[in-house]
N, C-alpha and C positions, 0 to 999 in steps of 0.2 A: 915479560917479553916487550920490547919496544913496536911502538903501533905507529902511525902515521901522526895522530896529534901530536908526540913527543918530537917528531923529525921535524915536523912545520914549526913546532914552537923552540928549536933549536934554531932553524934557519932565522927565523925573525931576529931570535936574538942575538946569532952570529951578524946579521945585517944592522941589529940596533934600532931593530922597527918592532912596533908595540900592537897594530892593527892588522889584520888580516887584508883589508880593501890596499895597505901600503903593499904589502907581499906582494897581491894578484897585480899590483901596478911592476914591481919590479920581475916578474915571472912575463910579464907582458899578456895575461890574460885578462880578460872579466872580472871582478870582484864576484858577480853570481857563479861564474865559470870556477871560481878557487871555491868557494861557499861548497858547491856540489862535488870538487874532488876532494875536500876536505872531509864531507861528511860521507864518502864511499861512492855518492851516486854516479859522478863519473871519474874517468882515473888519469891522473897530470899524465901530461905530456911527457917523452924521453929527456927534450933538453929538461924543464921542470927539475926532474930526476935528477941530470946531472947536476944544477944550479944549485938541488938544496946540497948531496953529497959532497961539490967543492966549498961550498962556503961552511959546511959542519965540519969537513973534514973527515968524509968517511968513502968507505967504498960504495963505487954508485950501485954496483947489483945488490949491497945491503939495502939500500934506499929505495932500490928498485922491488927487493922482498915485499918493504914496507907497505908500498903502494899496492902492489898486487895482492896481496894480504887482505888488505882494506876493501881493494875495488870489491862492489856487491856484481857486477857483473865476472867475476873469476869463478871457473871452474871450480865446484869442490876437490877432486882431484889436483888442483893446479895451486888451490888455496891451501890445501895438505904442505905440499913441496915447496911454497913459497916460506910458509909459519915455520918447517924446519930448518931452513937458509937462515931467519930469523935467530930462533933459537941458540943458534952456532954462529952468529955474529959480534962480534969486539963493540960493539952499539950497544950492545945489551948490557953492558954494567957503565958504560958510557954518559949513555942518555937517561938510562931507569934511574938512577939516583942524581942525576941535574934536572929531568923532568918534574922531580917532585917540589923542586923550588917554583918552578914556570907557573905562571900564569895563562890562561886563553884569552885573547881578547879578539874572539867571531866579528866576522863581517855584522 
């Protein structure tokens, strides 16, 4: 299943940016503000959403699955219906097999 770290670390590298602190510059947020949507505790932004899905090339409510997947503040119920959106998404052989080359490189 693709998770939020394979979306971020496609965006980076569709952008050509190596660190995290450059993402949250180019997303226009916080570098701790990416840190914590990054790591679940809080959940990107909508545009966020759209920025990483135009620049990977994917559909944003897939992207948007991602996020809402991840966020720890989502409904279990909500977290159910996001994970099958998931599942049934063209990302899924996408990203799961270019993820595996990726790297992370955290704030």
């Amino acid at each position: 299943m693709i998770d939020l770290d394979a979306i971020v670390s496609a965006y980076k590298r569709a952008k050509g940016i190596e660190k995290d602190f450059e993402a949250a510059e180019q997303l226009h947020v916080k570098k701790n503000t990416f840190s914590q949507c990054r790591s679940g505790k809080r959940r990107f932004s909508d545009l966020a959403i759209v920025e990483f899905a135009e620049a990977i090339g994917a559909d944003a409510a897939d992207v948007m699955a991602a996020v809402n997947a991840a966020f720890h503040g989502t409904p279990e119920e909500e977290r159910a219906l996001w994970q099958s959106r998931l599942e049934r998404s063209p990302l899924v052989g996408r990203l799961s097999s270019t993820h595996a080359g990726l790297t992370s490189s955290k704030v």
